[in-house]
MARNUBA-929391 format. One record per residue (C-alpha): residue in one letter; x, y, z. Coordinates in steps of 0.02 Angstrom, whole numbers, plus 50000, padded with zeros to 5 digits. Each point is the difference from the previous one (the first is absolute). Layout:
N
AXYZ...
REM end
This chain:
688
X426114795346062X498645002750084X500205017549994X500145001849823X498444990849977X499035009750091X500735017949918X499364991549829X498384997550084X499625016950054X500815006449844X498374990849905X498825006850113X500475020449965X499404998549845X498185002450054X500415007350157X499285018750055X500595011050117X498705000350178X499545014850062X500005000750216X498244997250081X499475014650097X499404996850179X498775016150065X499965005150173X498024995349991X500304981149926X498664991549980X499644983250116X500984985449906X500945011549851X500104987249872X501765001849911X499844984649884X499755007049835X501535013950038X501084984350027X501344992949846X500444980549975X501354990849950X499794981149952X501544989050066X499764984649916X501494992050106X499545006450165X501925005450005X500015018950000X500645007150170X499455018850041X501745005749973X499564994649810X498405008749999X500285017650082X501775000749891X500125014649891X499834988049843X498394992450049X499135015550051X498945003049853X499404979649971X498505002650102X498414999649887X498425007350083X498734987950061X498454996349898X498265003850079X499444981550062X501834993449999X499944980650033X501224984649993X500584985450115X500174983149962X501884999349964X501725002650100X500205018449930X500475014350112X499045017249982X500995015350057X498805014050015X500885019050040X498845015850070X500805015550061X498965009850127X500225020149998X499105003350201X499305016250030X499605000950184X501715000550095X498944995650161X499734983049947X501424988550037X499364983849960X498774991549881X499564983749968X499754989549833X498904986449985X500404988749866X498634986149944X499254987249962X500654988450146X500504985649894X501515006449934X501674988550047X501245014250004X499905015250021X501435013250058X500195017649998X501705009049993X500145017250064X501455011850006X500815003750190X500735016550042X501784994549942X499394994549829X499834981550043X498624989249950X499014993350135X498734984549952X498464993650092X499624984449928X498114992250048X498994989049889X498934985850032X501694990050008X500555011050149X499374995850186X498615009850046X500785005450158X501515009849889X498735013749958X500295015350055X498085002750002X498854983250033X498845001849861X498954989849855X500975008849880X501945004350000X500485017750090X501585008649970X500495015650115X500725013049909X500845012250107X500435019149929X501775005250053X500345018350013X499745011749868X499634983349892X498605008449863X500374988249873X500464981050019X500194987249874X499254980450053X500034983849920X499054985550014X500494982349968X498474988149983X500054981049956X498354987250001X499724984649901X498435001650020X498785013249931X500795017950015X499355016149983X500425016650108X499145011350102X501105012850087X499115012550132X501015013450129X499105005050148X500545008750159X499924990750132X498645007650100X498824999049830X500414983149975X499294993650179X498515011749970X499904995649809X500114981149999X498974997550145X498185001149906X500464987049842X500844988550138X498325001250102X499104997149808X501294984949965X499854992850174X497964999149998X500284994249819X500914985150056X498894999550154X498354998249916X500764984649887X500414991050146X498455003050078X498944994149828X501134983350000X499804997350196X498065002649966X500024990749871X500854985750113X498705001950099X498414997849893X500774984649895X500264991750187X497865004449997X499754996549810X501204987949956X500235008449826X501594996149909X499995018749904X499805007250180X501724992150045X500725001149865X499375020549988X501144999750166X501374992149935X499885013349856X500145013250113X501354994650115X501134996149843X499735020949912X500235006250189X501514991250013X500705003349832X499695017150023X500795002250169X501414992949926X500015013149854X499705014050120X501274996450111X499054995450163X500334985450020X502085002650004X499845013550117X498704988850127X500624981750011X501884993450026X500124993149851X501875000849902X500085011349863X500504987249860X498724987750075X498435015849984X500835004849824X499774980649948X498394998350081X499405016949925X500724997849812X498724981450033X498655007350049X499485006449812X499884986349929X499254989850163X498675013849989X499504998249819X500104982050026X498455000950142X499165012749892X499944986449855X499294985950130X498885013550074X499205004549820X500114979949942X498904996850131X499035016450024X499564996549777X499674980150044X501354999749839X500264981650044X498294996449943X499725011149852X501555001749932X501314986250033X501235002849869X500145015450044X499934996150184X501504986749944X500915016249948X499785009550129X500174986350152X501764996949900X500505020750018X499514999850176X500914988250056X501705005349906X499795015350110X499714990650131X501604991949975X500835014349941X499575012450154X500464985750137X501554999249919X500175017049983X499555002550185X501154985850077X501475007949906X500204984949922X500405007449823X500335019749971X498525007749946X499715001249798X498805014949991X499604998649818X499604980350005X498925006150152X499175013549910X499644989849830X499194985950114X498885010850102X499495010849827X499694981749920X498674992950163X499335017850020X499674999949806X499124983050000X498845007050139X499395012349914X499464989549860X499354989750114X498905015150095X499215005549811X499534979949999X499245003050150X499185015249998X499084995449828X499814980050070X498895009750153X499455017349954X498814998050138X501374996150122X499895007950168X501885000450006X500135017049896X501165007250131X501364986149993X499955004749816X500185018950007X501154998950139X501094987549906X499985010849838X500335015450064X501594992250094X500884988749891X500075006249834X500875015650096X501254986950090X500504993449820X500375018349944X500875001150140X500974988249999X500405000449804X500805019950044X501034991550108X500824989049863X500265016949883X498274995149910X498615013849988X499785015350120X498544992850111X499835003950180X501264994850134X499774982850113X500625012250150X498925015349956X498284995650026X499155010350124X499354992350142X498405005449953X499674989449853X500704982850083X498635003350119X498725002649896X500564983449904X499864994050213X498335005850015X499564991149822X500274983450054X499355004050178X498365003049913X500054986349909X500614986850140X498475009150102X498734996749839X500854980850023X499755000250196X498215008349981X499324985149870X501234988550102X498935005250196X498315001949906X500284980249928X500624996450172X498385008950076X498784991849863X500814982250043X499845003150166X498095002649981X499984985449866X500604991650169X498855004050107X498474996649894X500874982149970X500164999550184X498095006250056X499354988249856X501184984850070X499475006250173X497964997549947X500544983249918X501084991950143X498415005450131X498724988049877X501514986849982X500155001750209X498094997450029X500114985949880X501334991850084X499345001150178X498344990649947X501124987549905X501165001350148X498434998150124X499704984749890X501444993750029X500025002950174X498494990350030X500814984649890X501545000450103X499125000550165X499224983849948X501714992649931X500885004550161X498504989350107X500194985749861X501845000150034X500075002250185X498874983050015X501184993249874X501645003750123X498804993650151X499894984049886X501874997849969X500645004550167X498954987050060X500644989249876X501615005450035X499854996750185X499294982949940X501624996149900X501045005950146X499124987850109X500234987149872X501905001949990X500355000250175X499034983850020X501394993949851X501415004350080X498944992150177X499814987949899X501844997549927X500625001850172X499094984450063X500394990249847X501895005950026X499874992250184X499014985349950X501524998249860X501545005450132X499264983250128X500084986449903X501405007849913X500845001850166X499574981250064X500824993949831X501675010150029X499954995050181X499844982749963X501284998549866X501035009050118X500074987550126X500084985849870X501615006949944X500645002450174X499444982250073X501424987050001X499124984849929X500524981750028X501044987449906X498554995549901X499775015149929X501615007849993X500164995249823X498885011649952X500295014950083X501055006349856X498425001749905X498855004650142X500955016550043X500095007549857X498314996849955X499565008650170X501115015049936X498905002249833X498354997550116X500495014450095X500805010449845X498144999049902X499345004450194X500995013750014X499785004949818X497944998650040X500165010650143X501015014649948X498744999949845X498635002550109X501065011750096X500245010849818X498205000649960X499395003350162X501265012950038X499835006649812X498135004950052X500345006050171X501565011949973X498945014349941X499034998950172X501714999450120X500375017150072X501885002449996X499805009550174X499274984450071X501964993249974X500915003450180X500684984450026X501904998750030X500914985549907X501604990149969X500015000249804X501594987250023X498844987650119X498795002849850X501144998849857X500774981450101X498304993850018X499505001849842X501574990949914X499964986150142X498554995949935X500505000649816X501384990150070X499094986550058X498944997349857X501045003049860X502034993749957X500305015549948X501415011250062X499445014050090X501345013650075X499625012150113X501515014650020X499965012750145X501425011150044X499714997450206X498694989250094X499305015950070X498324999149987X498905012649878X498425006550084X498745008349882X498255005749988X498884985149925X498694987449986X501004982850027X498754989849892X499945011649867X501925002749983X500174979749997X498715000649865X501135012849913X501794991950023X499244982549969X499295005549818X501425004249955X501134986750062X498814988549915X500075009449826X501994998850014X499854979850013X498804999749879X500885008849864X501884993350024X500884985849973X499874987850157X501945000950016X500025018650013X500125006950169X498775011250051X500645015050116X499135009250106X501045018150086X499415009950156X500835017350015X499365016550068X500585018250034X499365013550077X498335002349944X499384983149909X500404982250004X500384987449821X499614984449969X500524992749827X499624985549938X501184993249845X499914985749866X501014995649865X498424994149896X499265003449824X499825019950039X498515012249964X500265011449813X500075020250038X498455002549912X499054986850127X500865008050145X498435010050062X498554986949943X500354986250123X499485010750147X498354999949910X498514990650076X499844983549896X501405004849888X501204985649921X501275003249882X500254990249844X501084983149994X499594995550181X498374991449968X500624983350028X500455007550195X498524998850119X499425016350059X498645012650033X500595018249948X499815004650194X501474995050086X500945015749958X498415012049982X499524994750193X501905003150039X500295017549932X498275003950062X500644996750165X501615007950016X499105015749951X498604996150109X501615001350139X500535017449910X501464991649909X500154992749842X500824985649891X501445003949854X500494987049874X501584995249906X499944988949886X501124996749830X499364986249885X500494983849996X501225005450169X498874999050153X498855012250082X500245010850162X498635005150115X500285013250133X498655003550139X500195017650085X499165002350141X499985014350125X500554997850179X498645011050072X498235001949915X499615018449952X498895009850119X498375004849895X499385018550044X498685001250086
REM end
């Protein structure tokens, strides 16, 4: 089927087919002999034909001659293009043919072998770069002369979605090194000088700090790159995969006219003068933006006429916008940005409309390397015109500066002798405010020393009233003491039911009086006690015994006392203040219980510290009131009716830190409260 399709085909194409005549090859042939226009084409629309269906004897007059300027691309047709060479100069064995331009996908060439077989040699920008049979920008085929072979036929298969046109030169080998050495030299400064202008460019916006400087660069290293891609140099130089440089360089176009749009838009200040048409124009750059990233990721296969019609819509817009401009600013220094853009762009459109079949202007791939440098040197001259107004601003700001600076300079000398006379001024006032306030401090330090002398004649004084208190005091609890041990006679023996107990509550209120002294006057002296001065060694049990004999004998209450051994418990203390301590807080346990409650009281140690807790079963402290009865002169609310003075358990925490311990509470409302004195067994060296 397919077969038949194609003889019906090439049956079409005879009609307008003509007979080629052979291309003659002289012995003196020129460097690069360009065969091109001596070629024939045939159109395969379905990329189908095999050279078995070309070269049969059917086909052999479809070949039409190709037109002067021949151009197509954008579509999945193959081109078969036959030549037949007629060599003159049996010494040459071997030529070669350079086909171009570089961007062509497929390209093979099918030669006849000395047994009548078709040989192809397929390259192409499809191909890897390291199948050539000669590493070049553009494609190289060998073509070797068998004996007595005057006259051989060749066809050429070519196949590029993008833009296509031919250009077909045969060289011998030896003119080929020698011939393409000088425009390689031309196209390598070529591409040297524009990197050089963008790194300079670099360089003076990192001085300037002018936006069109950088963005001049940017310029730059987007046509290098786009036209290393279109030359070929790029595939040749870097590993990069042939489908991945095809998508990259089919991009690149439309990436290119993209930055040239931004470049002008900003170069015009169109955002400013014209923003509808700047609305227009931001709208086609960025669908090429688009476009050519997804063109150059390979994300979607490249559509060369949507490409095409964008770029000729943003280029056309720009050019609008540069007659805007140039009439907006006739005076306009940037004359060269204007000439260099017109005398590039409108060509680029032509271009690029012959490559869709429209009009006969010049080819994208044809311009000489001379006139993209002059359009180089064009905006060079302009960016330096920029950079020249842009260092002489810098210069003349500069200057501004330093003029602001030497005036400043003048100013801040008559502001500086000002301020020393004000400052001398000053001086002299604070000299005499120092003197006023050093006989001040001489006044209140000796007031201070006054008021120190004062207090420790209190507490001199509170210390003598405190003994003057303790011996009466002490002759009243001695006497009751013996009245309630005395057996008295018949007479009286009556009464002695009353006369005890009365005793009891004489010594209970004595008892009560001194260990209220005891809290005030220990209160004002615990802030003076040195916890080093503590080296005393202890039986907290003899303590703790002492303590609730006492309660014992005053008071009906039950009072437990719960060891685990009768060992005794040596530790670090003062004796009188740790009686104090234990004694406060029996005493708030009878207070605040029920007088048929048991009060217990537990000894236990360990290693390091030694417990003594202290339970009740009374009316219980709230959580939030947990931490304000340690406070000096702090009652809680509903035990007003209790006597008390808010030290008992301020003087007893105060202690048991004073002895490097400290006192925890439990305590559940309504339940009972549990005091727990931790003391250490061994005071704490101090560093010296």
């Amino acid at each position: 089927m397919r077969k038949i399709s194609t003889i019906l085909f090439v049956s079409l194409m005879m009609v307008s087919s003509q007979l080629l005549a052979a291309t003659n090859v002289p012995a003196d042939m020129p460097k690069g002999f360009d065969i091109t226009e001596d070629m024939g084409y045939l159109i395969d629309p379905t990329s189908q034909l095999q050279i078995t269906d070309i070269v049969s004897a059917s086909n052999q007059s479809t070949f039409a001659p190709l037109p002067k300027r021949w151009q197509a691309g954008f579509s999945k047709d193959a081109y078969w293009m036959k030549f037949t060479l007629r060599f003159n100069n049996p010494l040459e064995d071997e030529y070669w043919l350079e086909v171009s331009p570089a961007i062509l996908d497929d390209v093979t060439l099918y030669s006849q072998s000395l047994n009548g077989q078709w040989q192809a040699l397929k390259l192409g920008d499809h191909e890897d770069v390291g199948h050539r049979p000669i590493l070049y920008r553009n494609f190289i085929f060998p073509i070797k002369l068998g004996e007595n072979s005057i006259e051989q036929t060749y066809y050429l298969r070519i196949q590029s979605t993008s833009t296509m046109y031919l250009n077909a030169l045969l060289w011998k080998p030896v003119d080929f090194v020698s011939g393409r050495e000088r425009p390689d030299s031309y196209i390598g400064a070529y591409f040297g000088v524009i990197s050089l202008l963008a790194l300079l460019a670099l360089i003076l916006w990192g001085w300037l700090k002018k936006a069109i400087v950088f963005y001049y660069a940017a310029f730059q290293i987007t046509v290098c790159l786009v036209q290393a891609f279109m030359a070929g140099i790029i595939q040749i130089n870097l590993p990069i995969p042939p489908l991945v440089a095809d998508s990259i360089q089919k991009g690149s176009g439309s990436l290119f006219v993209a930055m040239s749009l931004f470049f002008f838009m900003f170069l015009f200040d169109t955002k400013k003068h014209s923003p509808r048409l700047y609305f227009l124009i931001t709208i086609s750059m960025l669908a090429l933006l688009i476009s050519g990233i997804i063109y150059a990721s390979g994300l979607l296969p490249f559509n060369g006429h949507l490409a095409s019609w964008m770029s000729i819509t943003g280029i056309s817009l720009m050019m609008i916008e540069s007659c805007q401009y140039a009439l907006r600013k006739p005076q306009s220094g940037k004359w060269f940005f204007l000439v260099s853009f017109w005398a590039t762009y409108p060509a680029i459109i032509l271009g690029i409309l012959r490559t869709m079949a429209i009009g006969n202007g010049p080819s994208l791939m044809g311009t000489p390397i001379i006139m993209n440098l002059m359009t180089t040197v064009l905006m060079t001259l302009g960016v330096i015109q920029v950079i020249r107004q842009a260092a002489k601003d810098k210069l003349q700001a500069k200057q501004d500066a330093l003029d602001i600076s030497q005036a400043s300079e003048h100013q801040l000398n008559i502001n500086v002798t000002e301020r020393a006379q004000a400052l001398a001024v000053a001086n002299q006032l604070l000299t005499q405010e120092v003197a006023e306030r050093q006989a001040a401090q001489l006044k209140l330090e000796s007031a201070l020393i006054a008021k120190r002398q004062l207090m420790a004649a209190q507490r001199e004084f509170f210390a003598i009233a405190a003994h003057e208190f303790r011996t009466p005091l002490a002759i009243i609890d001695t006497t009751s003491q013996r009245l309630a041990e005395t057996d008295l006679d018949e007479t009286v023996i009556h009464h002695k039911s009353r006369i005890k107990p009365a005793m009891q509550k004489i010594r209970r209120a004595t008892l009560r009086m001194r260990r209220l002294l005891d809290n005030f006057l220990a209160s004002d002296k615990l802030e003076s006690i040195n916890s080093s001065a503590i080296n005393e060694v202890h039986d907290l049990k003899d303590i703790v015994r002492a303590c609730v004999r006492q309660y014992k004998q005053l008071t009906s209450r039950t009072i437990r006392i719960h060891t685990s051994d009768e060992r005794p418990i040596p530790a670090h203390c003062d004796d009188y203040l740790i009686s104090l301590l234990i004694s406060n807080l029996i005493d708030n346990a009878i207070k605040y219980s029920p007088s048929e409650k048991a009060v217990e009281v537990e000894i236990t140690t360990d290693e390091v510290h030694c417990y003594i807790e202290i339970r009740d079963e009374g009316i219980g402290i709230k959580a939030e009131d947990l931490e304000v009865i340690f406070k000096k002169y702090a009652r809680v609310k509903g035990v007003e009716s209790t006597p008390g003075s808010g030290l008992g358990l301020h003087v007893a925490r105060s202690i048991a830190q004073l002895h490097h311990g400290d006192i925890e509470i439990k305590s559940e409302y309504g339940k009972g409260s549990s005091f727990r004195l931790i003391l250490p067994k061994h005071v704490p060296e101090k560093p010296e």
